[in-house]
N, C-alpha and C positions, 0 to 999 in steps of 0.2 A: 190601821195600816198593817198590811200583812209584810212577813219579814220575808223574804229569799235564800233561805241558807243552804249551803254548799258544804258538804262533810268531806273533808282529806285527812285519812290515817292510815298507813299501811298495814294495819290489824283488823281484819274483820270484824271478829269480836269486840272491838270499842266501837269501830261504826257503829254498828248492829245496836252497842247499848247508848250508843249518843241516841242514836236515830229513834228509841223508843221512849230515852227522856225528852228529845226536839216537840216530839206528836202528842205529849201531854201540853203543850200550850199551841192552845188557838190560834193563837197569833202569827206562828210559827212556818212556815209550810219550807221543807227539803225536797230543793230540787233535782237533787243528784250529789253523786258520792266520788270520792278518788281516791288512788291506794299510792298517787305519788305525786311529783313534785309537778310534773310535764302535765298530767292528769289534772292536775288541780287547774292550770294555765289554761288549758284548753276547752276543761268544763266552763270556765269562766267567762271566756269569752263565747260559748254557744250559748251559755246557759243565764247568763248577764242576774246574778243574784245579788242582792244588798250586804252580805256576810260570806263569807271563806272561814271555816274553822279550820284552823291551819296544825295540824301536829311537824314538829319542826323538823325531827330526824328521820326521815324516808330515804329507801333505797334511789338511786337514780340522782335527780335533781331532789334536793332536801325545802325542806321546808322557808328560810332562808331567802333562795333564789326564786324558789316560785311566789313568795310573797314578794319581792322587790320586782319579778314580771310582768304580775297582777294589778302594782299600782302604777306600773312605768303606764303600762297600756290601757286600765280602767281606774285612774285615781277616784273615783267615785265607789267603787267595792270596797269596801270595811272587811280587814283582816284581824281573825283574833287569834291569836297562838293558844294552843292545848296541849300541853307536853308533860311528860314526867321530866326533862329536866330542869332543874327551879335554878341551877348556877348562873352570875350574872351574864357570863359569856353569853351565853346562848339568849337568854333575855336582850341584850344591847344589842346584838344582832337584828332581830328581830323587830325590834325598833328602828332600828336605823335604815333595816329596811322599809321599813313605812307600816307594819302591824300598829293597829290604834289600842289593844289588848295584849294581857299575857296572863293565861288562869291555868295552875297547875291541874295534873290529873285528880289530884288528892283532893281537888276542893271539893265542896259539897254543890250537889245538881243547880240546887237553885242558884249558888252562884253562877255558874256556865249561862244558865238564865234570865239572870239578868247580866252580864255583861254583853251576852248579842246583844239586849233591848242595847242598853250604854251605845256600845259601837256602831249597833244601824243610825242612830240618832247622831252622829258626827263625829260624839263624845268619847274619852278617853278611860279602859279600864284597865285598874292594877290593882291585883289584890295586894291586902297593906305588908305581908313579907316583902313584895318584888319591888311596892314601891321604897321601901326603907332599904333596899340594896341601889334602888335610882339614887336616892338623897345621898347615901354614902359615898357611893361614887363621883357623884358631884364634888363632895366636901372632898375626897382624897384628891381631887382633877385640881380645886382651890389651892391646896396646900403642897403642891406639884408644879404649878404654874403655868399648869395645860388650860386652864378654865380662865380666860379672861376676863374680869369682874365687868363685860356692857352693864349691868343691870347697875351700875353706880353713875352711868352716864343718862342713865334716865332722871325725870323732873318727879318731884313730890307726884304731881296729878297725874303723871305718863306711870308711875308705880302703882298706885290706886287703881285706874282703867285697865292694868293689866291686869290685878287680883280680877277683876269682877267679868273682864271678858273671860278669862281661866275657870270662872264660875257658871258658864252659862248664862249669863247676862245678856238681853239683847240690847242693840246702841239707845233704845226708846229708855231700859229700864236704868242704864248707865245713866242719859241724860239726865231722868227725873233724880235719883239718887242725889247724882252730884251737884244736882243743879245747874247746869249746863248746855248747851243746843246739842241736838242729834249730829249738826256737822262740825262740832268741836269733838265730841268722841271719837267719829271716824278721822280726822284728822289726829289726833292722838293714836288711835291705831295704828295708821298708818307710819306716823313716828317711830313706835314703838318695834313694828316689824321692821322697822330699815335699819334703828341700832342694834335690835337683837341680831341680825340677817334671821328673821324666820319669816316663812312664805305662807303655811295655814295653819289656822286655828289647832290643829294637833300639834303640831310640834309649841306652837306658842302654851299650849296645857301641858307640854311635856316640861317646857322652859321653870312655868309656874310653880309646878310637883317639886324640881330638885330645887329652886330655891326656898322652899316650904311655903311659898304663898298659897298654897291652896289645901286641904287632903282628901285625901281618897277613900269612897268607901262608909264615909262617917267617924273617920277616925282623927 
């Protein structure tokens, strides 16, 4: 499968050098570029691509807004954040807008690499700094009393199905696992998104990350 990615940075010179590490894999193909926030919106919707690499702080509409316009109108486009800055602000932001990714400028190509593959596939990337700032912030949200512990109102089996949906598990490889029917897992799912209130599978891996049922990256 070929990926459709869409480059937004208000620097030409990162474009230009994303754009020449995108065209070293095959798999790859960039269909257009933007230098802002509006730009990125409206590539998106001409240009209908499976990935938005999204740098967060641009002139105009920032990064931010045009990822939360991108999934209001195409929840189907995978947004990945590419930024120099790694504070968690601008991270939770970014999430909360609905970015399925968040990979600093600093990292190395192959990462940026593979978290498009991560992100077109449905799936959730953090690299492991940003995710240990997700876990901590959870744990300080805990000991605050902003975080209300759902996750204790879930059942033995409803905590199990969540690890293993959070893993990329499909309901077939749940079933056989636990020994179980395909329609007691979706039923269990289903459970589980009504106590957590979460609505898709991203947020339910986002859920999984800060209570460390799952990690990121191999680590």
């Amino acid at each position: 499968m070929t990926i459709r990615v869409l480059i937004v940075d208000d620097h030409a010179v990162v474009r230009a050098g994303m754009r020449m590490l995108l065209e070293s894999d095959p798999t790859i193909e960039i269909v257009g570029e933007g230098e802002n926030g509006l730009e990125a919106v409206q590539a998106a919707r001409d240009l209908k691509p499976n990935v938005v690499v999204m740098d967060v702080t641009m002139p105009g509409m920032n990064g931010v807004e045009a990822t939360r316009q991108v999934k209001r109108e195409m929840p189907e486009v995978a947004v990945l954040a590419v930024t120099i800055h790694e504070g968690p602000d601008y991270f939770f932001q970014m999430l909360q807008a609905g970015a399925s990714g968040y990979v600093p400028k600093r990292a190395a190509p192959e990462d940026l690499l593979r978290a498009i593959h991560v992100v077109a596939e449905g799936n959730v990337f953090l690299e492991p700094r940003v995710a240990k700032d997700l876990v901590s912030d959870y744990l300080n949200r805990v000991e605050q009393g902003a975080e209300q512990d759902s996750y204790d109102g879930l059942t033995e089996r409803e905590r199990e199905v969540l690890t293993l949906i959070a893993e990329d598990r499909t309901n077939q490889d749940i079933a056989n696992q636990l020994e179980i029917s395909v329609k007691t897992v979706e039923r269990h799912r289903e459970n589980i998104m009504n106590k957590l209130n979460l609505h898709t599978r991203t947020e339910l891996v986002k859920y999984a990350i800060r209570k460390g049922l799952i990690s990121l990256n191999g680590e």
